[in-house]
N, C-alpha and C positions, 0 to 999 in steps of 0.2 A: 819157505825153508827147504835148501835142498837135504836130503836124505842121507847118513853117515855112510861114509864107504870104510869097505871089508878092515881095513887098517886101521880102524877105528879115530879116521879122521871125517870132517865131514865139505873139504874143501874150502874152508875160512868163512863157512854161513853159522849160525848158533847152534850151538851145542844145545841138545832137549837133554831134558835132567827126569828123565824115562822112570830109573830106579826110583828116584823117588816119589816124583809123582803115583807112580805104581804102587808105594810104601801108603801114599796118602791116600788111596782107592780101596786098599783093604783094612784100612784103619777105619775111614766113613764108612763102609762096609758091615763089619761090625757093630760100630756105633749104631750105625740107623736101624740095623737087624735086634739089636736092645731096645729102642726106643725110651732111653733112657733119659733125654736131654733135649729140648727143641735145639737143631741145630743153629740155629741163628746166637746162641748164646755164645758165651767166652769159656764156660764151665766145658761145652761140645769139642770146643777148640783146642780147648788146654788137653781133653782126652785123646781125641784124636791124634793131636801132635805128639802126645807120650805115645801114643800105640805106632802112629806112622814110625816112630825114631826107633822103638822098639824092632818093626820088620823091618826097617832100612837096616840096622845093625846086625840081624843076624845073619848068619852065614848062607842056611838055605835060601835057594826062592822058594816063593809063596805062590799057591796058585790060590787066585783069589776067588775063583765060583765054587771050588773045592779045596775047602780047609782039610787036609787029612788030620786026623787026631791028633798025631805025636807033634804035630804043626801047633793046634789048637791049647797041646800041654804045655809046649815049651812057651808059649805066647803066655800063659798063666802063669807060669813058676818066674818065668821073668818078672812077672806083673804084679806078682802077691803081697801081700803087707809084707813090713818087715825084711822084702832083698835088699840087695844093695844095688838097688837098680841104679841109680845116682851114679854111681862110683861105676857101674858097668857101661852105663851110657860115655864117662868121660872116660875110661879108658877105650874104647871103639873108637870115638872120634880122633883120640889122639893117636890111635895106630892105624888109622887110615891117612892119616899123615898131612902135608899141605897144612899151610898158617891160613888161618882165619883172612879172608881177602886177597888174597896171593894171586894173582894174575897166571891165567893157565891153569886154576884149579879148577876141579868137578864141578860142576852144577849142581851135581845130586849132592854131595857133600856141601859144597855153600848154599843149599836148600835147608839141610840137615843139622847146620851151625846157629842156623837165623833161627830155626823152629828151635832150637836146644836154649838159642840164647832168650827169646820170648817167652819160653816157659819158667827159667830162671829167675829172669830179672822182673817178668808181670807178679805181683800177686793179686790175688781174689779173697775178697771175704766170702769166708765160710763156715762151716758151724765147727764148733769146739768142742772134740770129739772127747777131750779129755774133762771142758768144765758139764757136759751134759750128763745127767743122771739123776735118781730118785731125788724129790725135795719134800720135805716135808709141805702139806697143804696149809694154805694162809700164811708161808711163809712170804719173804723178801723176793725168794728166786722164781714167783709165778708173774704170771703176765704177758705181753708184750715186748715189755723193755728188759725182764730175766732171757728172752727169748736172741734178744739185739746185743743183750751181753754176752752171752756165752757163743761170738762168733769172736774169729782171728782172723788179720789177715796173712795169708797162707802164701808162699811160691805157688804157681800155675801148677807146675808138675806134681806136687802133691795132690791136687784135687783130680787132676787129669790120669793121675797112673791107679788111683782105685777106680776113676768112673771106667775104665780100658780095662781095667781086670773084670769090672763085673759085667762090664758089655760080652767080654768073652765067655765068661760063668753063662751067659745069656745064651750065648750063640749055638 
């Protein structure tokens, strides 16, 4: 692969999708510094790809051997139950511009569409944050199979954007 030149062309060989690769290095970063997840899972993955899409989107760079703080806050507030992180991820990508597939687009960005659309459209079974809670004992809701009931399957990004908030609580 030859090397991009100063004009931000790279003489008609591939374009490297740097940013976001780079986005994906401080995402597993934190991940694995949680050890939250065997990374070989899909739960790792859905995390990951919420937190990479998260540092691809924001404006700063990141240095990634040294998270300074206000780095590590703004990565949480983004990340915390309850934003509208959904709604912020899809307004980013769409003002970064370029159609989905569009010949002569980014790399980083048609990295960033593919990861956004596999979080979307995958879901995961996961536990049922809302049917879990006290049960009376001896009742219906003990067991194994109260345990197989009270999962839903979920969009990817829901399960991936609290395991990314808490990998960061972690960090």
């Amino acid at each position: 692969m030859r090397p991009e030149r100063q004009d931000g062309t790279n003489g008609g060989g591939l374009l490297i999708p740097m940013a976001w690769m780079y986005a994906e290095y401080v995402a597993d970063g934190i991940l694995r510094t949680g050890d939250l997840m065997e990374p070989s899972t899909l739960e790792y993955r859905a995390g990951r790809d919420a937190l990479a899409l998260t540092v691809f989107l924001c404006d700063d760079v990141v240095v990634a051997d040294c998270l300074p703080a206000a780095r590590l806050d703004e990565l949480r507030l983004l990340t915390a139950y309850g934003t509208a992180w959904r709604g912020w991820v899809c307004e980013r990508l769409d003002a970064l511009g370029g159609e989905p597939g569009a010949e002569g687009g980014s790399p980083d960005l048609a990295l960033a569409r593919a990861a956004w659309r596999w979080l979307e459209e995958t879901e995961l079974l996961a536990a049922d944050l809302d049917a879990i809670g006290p049960r009376p004992r001896g009742s219906l809701g003990d067991g194994p199979d109260a345990e197989e009931a009270a999962q839903v399957w979920t969009p990817a990004w829901q399960l991936g954007l609290p395991l990314g908030h808490l990998a960061i609580q972690l960090h």
